[in-house]
N, C-alpha and C positions, 0 to 999 in steps of 0.2 A: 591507365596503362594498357589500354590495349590498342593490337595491331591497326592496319587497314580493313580486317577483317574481319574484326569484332571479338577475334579471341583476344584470348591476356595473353599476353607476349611476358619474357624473364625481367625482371626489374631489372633497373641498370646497377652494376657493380659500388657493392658499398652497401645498398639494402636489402634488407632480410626479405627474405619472399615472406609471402603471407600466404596459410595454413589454409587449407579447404575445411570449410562446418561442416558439409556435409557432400554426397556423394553427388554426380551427376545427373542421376536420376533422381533427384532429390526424396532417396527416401531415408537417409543419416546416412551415419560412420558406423561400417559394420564393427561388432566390439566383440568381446569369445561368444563360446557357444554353450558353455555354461559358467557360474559362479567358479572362481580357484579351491572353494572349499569342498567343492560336490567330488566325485571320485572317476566321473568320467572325464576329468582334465589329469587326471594321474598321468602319470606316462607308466612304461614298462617296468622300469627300475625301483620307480617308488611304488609301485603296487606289487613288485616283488619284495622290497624292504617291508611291509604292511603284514606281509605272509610271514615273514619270518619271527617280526617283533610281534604277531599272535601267536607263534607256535610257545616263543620265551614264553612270555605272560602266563599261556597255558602250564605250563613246565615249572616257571617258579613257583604258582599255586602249593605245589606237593615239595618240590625243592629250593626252599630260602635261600642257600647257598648257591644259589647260581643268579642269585644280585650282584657278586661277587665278580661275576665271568663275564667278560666282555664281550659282545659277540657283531659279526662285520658283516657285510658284502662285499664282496670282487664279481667283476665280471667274468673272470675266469679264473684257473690255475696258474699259478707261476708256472715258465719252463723250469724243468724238473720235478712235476711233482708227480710224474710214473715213478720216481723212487721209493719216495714216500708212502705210498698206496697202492693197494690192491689193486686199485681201479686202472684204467689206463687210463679215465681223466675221471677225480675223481668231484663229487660234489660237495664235498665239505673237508674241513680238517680242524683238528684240535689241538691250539700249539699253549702247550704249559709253560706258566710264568716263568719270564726271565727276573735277574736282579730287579726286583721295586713297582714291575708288571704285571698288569695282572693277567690270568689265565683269559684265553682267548679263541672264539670259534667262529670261524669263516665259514660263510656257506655261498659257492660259486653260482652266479647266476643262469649263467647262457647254458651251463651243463645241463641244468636240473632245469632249466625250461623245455632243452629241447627232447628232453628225454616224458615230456611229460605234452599229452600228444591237447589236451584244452585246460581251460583254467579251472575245471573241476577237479581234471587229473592232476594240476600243480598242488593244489591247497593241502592235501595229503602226504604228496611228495615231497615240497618243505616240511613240513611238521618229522616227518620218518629221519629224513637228512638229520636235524637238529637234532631230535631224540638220539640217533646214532653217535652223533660228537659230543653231547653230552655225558652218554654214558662211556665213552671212551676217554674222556677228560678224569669222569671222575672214577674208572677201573670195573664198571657195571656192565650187567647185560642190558641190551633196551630194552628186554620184557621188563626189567624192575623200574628202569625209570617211565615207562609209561606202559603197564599191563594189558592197557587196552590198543596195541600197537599191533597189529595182524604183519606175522610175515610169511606173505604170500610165496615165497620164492621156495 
């Protein structure tokens, strides 16, 4: 199937073209750049989910009862949640069980990245958010739910 000119020209209608093995330059098919398990294929999001579910695991250690509490990511706040919160946008919230649900802690993504200027300053930054909805789920100061929580501010 090739032209006058020695390229491959498109098969005629009805069959399948046939797949390239390997690249022009014959040196393969480029494939990722690392293994899907390794953590430099993470993206954003799931390495901000990663941050989050270490600060839980950390936090249930001391408190069992927060097996109990379901806890989320969003990318943001819903409009209207200057209502709700001090903040004017805030990075987390604690919504207490409805009928048959269970208690529930959102921690907003995009806020609390961009408030946190590299990934050394995030990993902290999560952890405080969470500790903060924590203890406000369950009527606490966050010195008691994690003593060793510096509030710098």
């Amino acid at each position: 199937m090739h032209g006058k000119s020695g390229i491959p020209s498109s098969p005629p209608p009805g069959q399948p073209r046939r797949r390239k093995t390997r690249d022009r330059r014959g040196r393969g098919i480029r494939g990722p750049l690392a293994p899907a398990e390794l953590p430099l294929s993470l993206t954003r999001a799931e390495k901000f989910d990663d941050l989050v579910l270490d600060a839980v695991e950390r936090l249930e250690q001391r408190w069992p009862q927060l097996a109990a509490v379901e806890f989320a990511v969003e990318q943001v706040p819903p409009p209207g949640a200057e209502f709700w919160s001090a903040d004017p946008v805030p990075l987390g919230r604690a919504i207490r069980a409805a009928s048959g649900e269970p208690d529930r802690i959102v921690v907003y993504r995009r806020p609390t990245e961009v408030r946190a200027a590299t990934q050394a300053e995030l990993v902290p930054l999560v952890y405080e958010v969470v500790v903060e909805q924590v203890a406000e789920l369950l009527g606490l100061d966050p010195e008691i739910i994690d003593p060793e929580t510096d509030d710098e501010e």
